[in-house]
C-alpha positions in Angstrom: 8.2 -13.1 3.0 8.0 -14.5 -0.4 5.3 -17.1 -2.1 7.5 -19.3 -4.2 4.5 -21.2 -5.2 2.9 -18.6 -7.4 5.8 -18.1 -9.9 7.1 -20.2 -12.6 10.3 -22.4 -11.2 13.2 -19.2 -10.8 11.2 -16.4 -11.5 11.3 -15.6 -7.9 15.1 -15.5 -7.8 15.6 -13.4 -11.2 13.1 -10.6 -9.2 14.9 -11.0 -6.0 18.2 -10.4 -8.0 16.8 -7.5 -10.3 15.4 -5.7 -7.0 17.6 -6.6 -3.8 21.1 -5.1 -4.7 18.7 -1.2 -4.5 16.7 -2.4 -1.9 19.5 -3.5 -0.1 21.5 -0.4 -0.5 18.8 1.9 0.7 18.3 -0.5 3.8 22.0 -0.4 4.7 22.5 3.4 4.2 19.8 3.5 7.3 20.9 0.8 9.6 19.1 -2.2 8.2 19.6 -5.3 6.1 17.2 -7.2 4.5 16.7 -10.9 3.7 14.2 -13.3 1.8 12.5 -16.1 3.4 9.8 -18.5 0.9 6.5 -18.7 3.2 6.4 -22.8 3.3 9.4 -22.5 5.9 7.7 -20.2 8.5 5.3 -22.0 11.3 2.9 -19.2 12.8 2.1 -20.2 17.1 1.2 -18.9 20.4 3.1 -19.9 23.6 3.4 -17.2 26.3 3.1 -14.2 23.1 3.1 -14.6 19.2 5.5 -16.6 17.5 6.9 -17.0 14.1 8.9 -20.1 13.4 12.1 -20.1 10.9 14.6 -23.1 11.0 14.3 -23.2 14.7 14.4 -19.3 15.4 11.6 -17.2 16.6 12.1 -14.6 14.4 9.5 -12.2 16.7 11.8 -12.7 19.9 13.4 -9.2 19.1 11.7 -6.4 17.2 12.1 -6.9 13.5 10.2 -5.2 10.4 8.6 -7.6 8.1 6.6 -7.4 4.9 4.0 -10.2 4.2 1.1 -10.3 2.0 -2.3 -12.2 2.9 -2.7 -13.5 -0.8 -2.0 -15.7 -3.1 -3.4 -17.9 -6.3 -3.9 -21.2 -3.9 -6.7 -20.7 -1.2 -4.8 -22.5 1.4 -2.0 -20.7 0.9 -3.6 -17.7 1.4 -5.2 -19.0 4.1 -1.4 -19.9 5.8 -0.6 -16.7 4.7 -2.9 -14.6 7.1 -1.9 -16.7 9.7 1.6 -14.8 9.4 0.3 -11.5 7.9 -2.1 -11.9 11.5 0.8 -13.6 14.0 3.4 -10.4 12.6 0.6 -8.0 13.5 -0.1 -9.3 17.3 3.5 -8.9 18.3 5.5 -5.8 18.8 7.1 -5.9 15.2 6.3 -4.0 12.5 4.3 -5.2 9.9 5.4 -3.0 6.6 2.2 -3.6 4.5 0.2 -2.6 7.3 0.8 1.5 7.4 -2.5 2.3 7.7 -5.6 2.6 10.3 -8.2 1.9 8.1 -9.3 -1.9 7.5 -6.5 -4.9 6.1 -8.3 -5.4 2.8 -8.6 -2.0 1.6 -4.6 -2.5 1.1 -5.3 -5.2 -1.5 -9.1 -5.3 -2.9 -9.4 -3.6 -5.5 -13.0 -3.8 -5.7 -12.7 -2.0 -2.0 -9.9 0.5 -3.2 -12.5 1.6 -6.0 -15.2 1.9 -4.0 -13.9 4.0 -1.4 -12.0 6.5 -3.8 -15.8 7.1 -5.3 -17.1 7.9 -1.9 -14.5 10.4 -1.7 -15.2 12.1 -5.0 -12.2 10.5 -6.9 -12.6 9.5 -10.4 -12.0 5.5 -10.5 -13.1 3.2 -13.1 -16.6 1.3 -12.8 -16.1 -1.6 -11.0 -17.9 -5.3 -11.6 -17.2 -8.0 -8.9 -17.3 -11.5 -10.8 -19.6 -14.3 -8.9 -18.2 -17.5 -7.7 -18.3 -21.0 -10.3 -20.8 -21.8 -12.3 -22.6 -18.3 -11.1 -19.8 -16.3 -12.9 -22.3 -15.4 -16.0 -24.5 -13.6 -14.2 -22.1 -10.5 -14.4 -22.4 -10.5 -17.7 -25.9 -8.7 -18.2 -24.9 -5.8 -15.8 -21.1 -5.8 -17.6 -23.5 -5.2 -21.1 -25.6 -2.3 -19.3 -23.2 -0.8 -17.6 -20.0 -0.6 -19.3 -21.2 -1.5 -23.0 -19.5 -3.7 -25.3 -16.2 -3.8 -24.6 -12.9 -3.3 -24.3 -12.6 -4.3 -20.7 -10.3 -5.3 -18.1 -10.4 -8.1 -16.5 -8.7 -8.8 -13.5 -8.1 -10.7 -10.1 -9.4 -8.4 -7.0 -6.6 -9.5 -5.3 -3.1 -10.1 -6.5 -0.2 -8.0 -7.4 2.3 -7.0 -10.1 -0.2 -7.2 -13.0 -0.4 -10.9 -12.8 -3.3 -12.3 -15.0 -4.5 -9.1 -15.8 -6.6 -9.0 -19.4 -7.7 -6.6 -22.1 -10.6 -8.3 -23.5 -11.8 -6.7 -26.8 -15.3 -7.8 -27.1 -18.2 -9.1 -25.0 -18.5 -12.2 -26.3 -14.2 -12.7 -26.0 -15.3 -11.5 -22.1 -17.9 -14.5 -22.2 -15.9 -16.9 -22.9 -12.5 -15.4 -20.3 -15.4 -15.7 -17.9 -16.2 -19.1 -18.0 -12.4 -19.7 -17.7 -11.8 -17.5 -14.4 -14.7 -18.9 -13.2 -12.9 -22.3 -12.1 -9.6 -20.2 -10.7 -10.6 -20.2 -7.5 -9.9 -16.8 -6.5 -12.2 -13.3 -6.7 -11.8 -11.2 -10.3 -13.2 -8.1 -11.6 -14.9 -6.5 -14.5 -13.9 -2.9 -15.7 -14.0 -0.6 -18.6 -11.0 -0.3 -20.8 -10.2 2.8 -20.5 -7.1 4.4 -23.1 -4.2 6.0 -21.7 -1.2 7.5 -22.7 1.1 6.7 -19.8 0.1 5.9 -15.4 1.8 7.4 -12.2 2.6 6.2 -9.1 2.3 8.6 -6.5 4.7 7.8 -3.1 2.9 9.6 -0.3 4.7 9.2 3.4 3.5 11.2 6.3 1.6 13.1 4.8 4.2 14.7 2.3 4.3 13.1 -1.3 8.2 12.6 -1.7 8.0 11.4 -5.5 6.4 10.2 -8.6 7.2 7.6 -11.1 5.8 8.4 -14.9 5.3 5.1 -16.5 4.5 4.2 -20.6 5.2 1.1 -22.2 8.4 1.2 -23.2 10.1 3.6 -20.1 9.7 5.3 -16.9 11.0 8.2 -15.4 11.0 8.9 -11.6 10.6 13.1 -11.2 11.3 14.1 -7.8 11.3 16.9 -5.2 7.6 16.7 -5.6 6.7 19.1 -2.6 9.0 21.9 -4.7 6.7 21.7 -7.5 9.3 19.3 -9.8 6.3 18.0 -11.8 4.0 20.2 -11.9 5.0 21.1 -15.6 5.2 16.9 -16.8 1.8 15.9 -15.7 -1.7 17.4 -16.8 -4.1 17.9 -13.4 -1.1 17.6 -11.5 -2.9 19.6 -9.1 -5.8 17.4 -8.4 -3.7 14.4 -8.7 -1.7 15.9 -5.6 -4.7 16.6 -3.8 -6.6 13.7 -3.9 -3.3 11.9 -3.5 -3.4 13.4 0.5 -7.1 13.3 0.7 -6.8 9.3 0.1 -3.9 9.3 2.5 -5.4 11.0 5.7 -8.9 8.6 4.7 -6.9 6.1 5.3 -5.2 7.4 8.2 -2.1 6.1 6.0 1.5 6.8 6.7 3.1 5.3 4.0 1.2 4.5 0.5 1.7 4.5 -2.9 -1.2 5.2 -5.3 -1.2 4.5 -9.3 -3.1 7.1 -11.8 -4.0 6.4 -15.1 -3.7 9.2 -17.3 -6.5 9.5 -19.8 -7.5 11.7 -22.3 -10.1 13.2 -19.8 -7.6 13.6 -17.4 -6.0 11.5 -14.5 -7.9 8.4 -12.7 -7.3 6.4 -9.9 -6.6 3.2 -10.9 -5.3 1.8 -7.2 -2.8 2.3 -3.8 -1.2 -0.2 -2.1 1.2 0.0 1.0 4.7 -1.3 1.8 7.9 -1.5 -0.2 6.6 -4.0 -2.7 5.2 -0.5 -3.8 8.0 1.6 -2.9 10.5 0.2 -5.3 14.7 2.0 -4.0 15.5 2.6 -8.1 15.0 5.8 -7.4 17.7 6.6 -3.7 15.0 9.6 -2.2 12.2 6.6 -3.0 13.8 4.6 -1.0 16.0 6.8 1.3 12.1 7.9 2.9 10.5 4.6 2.9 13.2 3.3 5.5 13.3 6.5 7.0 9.6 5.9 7.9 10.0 2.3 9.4 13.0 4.7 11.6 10.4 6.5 12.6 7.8 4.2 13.3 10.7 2.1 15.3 11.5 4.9 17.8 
């Protein structure tokens, strides 16, 4: 399920065609196929169980897999939008974005995601949560004490691929981006800038970490057979990327997640994980040859 409100008129339909013909192909080489629908033309109700209205279909009348994301840059929208993300869970489908025990949002807050990676040891970036309207400056004395004067990132708590994300170079440039977040109506937070040569994503399912994708700039490279040691000679503190990798995993109680690395002069950190195959990207066929090998397995 798509949001065709949060993208600039066709920018859903270039992604959808950059994306779908892989994502497609590694659905069909296990049995499924895999469609599109915009979220304005599903209707969320309860009769006798859950359903989920499409053009006069029920789509949860048989067992289907579905990926749906409880967010967006409109509040009501993202209010409609856990009413599927919730309607999907209560039925006997499977909800992709939900491969995990632990609670929904640590899927998609970031603020969440860092904090629980500190409890376990894991080296995140410091994390500022932004208050609400005209409270929005108040941030600003802890951002000076805590993470100096700048650069920073700024950047919604919740929201995906990178959108309105921010370097900000000084504190008073981060004064001023405040004021204008401020009035955007969703949550957005404060960290350190912290230099890096390239980031990872990690792809973790079952417990076994299938892949990694080295990402600069300009290029990225996928290096696979992961469990055989295939990049243990690419990446500095492989090791304890690996490690902590699983350790966030069985946390989490998660089956299937991806989890991004930055990698930093004084060595890797964890920048965030997400869950479903908005993260698991089929560019890469043993990418996604195991993500729809795990919805197999979580079918049977």
């Amino acid at each position: 399920m798509y949001r065709p409100d949060d993208f600039l008129p066709g920018f859903a339909d270039r992604v959808l065609k950059r994306e779908s013909p892989a994502l497609a192909g590694a659905a069909e080489r296990a049995g499924f196929a895999v469609r599109f629908i915009p979220v304005d033309e599903l209707i969320p109700a309860s009769a006798d169980r859950p359903r989920l209205w499409y053009q006069g279909q029920d789509l949860l009348s048989t067992r289907q897999c579905f990926q749906v994301d409880d967010f967006s840059w409109d509040p009501q929208t993202s209010h409609f939008l856990k009413a599927i993300y919730r309607t999907v869970q209560e039925s006997d489908s499977l909800l992709l974005n939900r491969s995990m025990d632990g609670p929904d949002y640590l899927a998609t807050d970031k603020l969440a995601i860092a904090q629980r990676a500190a409890t376990l040891g894991i080296p995140t970036p410091a994390s500022l949560a932004v208050p609400f309207g005209r409270h929005a400056r108040s941030v600003l004395p802890l951002v000076e004490a805590h993470l100096g004067q700048g650069p920073y990132i700024l950047k919604p708590r919740e929201m995906g691929m990178g959108f309105a994300v921010q370097k900000i170079e000084t504190f008073q440039q981060l004064s001023s981006a405040i004021d204008m977040v401020a009035q955007a109506g969703i949550g957005y937070l404060v960290q350190p800038y912290l230099p890096h040569s390239a980031d990872v994503r990690v792809y973790v399912t079952e417990g076994t970490i299938i892949a990694a994708l080295h990402r600069t700039a300009g290029k990225g490279a996928y290096m696979t057979n992961v469990s055989q040691g295939g990049v243990s000679s690419a990446l500095p503190g492989w090791k304890d990327v690996e490690e902590q990798c699983l350790t966030v995993a069985r946390n989490l109680r998660a089956s299937c997640l991806s989890v991004d690395w930055l990698l930093t002069d004084s060595g890797p950190v964890l920048d965030e994980w997400s869950t479903g195959f908005g993260s698991f990207p089929s560019r890469e066929p043993k990418v996604g040859d195991a993500f729809f090998s795990w919805i197999l397995s979580k079918l049977s």
